[in-house]
C-alpha positions as CSV (number, residue, x, y, z in Angstrom):
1,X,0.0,0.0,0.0
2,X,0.9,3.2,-0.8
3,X,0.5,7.3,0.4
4,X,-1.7,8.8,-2.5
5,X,-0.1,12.1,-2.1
6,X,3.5,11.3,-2.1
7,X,3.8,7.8,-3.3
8,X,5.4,6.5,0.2
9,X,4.9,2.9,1.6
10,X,5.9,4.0,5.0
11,X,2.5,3.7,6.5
12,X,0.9,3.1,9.7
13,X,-2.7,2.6,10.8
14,X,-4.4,5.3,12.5
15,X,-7.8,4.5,14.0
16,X,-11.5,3.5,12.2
17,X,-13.4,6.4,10.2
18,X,-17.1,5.5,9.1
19,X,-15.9,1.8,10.1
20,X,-13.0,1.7,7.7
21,X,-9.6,1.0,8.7
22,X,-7.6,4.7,9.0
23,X,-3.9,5.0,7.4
24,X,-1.4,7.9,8.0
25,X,1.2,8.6,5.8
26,X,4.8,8.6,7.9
27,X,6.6,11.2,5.5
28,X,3.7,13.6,4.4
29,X,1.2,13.2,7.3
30,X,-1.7,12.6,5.0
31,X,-4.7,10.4,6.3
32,X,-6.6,8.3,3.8
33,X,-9.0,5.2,3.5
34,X,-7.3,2.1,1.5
35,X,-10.1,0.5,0.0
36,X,-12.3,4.0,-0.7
37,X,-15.7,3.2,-2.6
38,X,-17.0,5.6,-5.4
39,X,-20.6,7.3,-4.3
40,X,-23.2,5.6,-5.3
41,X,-25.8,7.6,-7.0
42,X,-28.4,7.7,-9.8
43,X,-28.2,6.8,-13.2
44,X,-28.1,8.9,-16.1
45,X,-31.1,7.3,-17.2
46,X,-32.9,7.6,-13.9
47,X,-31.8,11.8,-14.0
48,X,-33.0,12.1,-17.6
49,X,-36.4,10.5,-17.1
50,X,-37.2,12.0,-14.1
51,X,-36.7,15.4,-16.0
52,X,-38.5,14.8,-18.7
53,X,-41.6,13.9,-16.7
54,X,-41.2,17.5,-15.1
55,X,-40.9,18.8,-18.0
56,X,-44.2,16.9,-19.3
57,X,-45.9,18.4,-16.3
58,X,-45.4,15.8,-13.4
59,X,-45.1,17.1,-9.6
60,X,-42.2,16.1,-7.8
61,X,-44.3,13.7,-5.3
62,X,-45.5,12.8,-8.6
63,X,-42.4,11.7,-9.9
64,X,-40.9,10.3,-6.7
65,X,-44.2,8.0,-6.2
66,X,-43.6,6.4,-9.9
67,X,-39.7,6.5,-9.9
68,X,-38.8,6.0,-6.2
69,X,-36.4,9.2,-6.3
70,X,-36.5,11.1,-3.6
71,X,-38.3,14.5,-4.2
72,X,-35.8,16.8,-3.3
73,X,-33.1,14.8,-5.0
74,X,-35.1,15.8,-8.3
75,X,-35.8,19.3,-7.2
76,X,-32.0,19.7,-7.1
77,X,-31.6,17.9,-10.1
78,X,-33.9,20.3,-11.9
79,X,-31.9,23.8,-9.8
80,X,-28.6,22.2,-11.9
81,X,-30.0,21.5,-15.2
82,X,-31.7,25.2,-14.7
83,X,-28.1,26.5,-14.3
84,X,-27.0,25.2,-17.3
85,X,-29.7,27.2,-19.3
86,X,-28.7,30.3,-21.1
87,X,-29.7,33.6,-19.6
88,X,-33.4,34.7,-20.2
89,X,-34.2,36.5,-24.1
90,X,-34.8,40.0,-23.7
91,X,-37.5,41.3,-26.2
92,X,-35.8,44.3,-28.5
93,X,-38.9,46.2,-27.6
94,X,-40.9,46.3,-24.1
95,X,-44.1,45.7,-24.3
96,X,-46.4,48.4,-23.4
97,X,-49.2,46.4,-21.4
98,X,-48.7,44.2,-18.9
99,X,-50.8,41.9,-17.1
100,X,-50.9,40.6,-13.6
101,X,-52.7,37.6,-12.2
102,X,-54.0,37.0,-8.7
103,X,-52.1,39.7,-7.3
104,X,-53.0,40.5,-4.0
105,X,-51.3,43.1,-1.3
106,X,-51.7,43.9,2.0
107,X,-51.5,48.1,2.8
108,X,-51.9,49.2,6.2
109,X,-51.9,47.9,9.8
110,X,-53.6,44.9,10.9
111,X,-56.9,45.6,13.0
112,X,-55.7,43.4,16.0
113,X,-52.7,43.3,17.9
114,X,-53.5,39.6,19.1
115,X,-55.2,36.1,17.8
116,X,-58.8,36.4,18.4
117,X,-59.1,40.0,18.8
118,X,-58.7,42.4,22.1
119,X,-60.9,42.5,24.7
């Protein structure tokens, strides 16, 4: 067995981490795992089918009922395909009417300081 960083086989054992046996490198002081497993993760597959049926209009509980991915693993999946999208067109011209939908705000105080009203 060897250091990763500096190629050394002077190496001594240096406790458990996650329940894996703990190395330390003699010469550079580095700590590593020897038998290190990739992350385990989703498919390419699995990634592009669960976008696509957002894109076709599925919900995320949706998708993680049919697919068994968890829902916020797609939400996140869909925040990093979102910024890889090119930046939003901007029309030459602005249009000169615009038209808001269910807009509602709230101006002024509310008329009780408490939950059911004062007394």
């Amino acid at each position: 067995m060897e250091c990763p960083e500096c190629k050394s086989t002077h190496i001594r054992k240096n406790g458990h981490k996650k329940g894996k046996q703990n190395h330390i490198c003699v010469n550079c002081g580095r700590q590593f795992i020897d038998n290190y497993n990739t992350p385990r993760g989703y498919s390419d597959e699995i990634k592009r089918e669960c976008l696509t049926m957002y894109v076709n209009g599925s919900g995320f509980r949706h998708i993680e009922r049919v697919k068994g991915v968890h829902h916020t693993t797609v939400i996140n999946w869909v925040k990093a395909v979102g910024k890889l999208l090119p930046e939003a067109y901007s029309p030459e011209t602005i249009p000169e009417v615009g038209e808001l939908d269910e807009l509602e705000t709230f101006v002024g105080q509310k008329k009780t300081k408490s939950g059911c009203g004062l007394r």
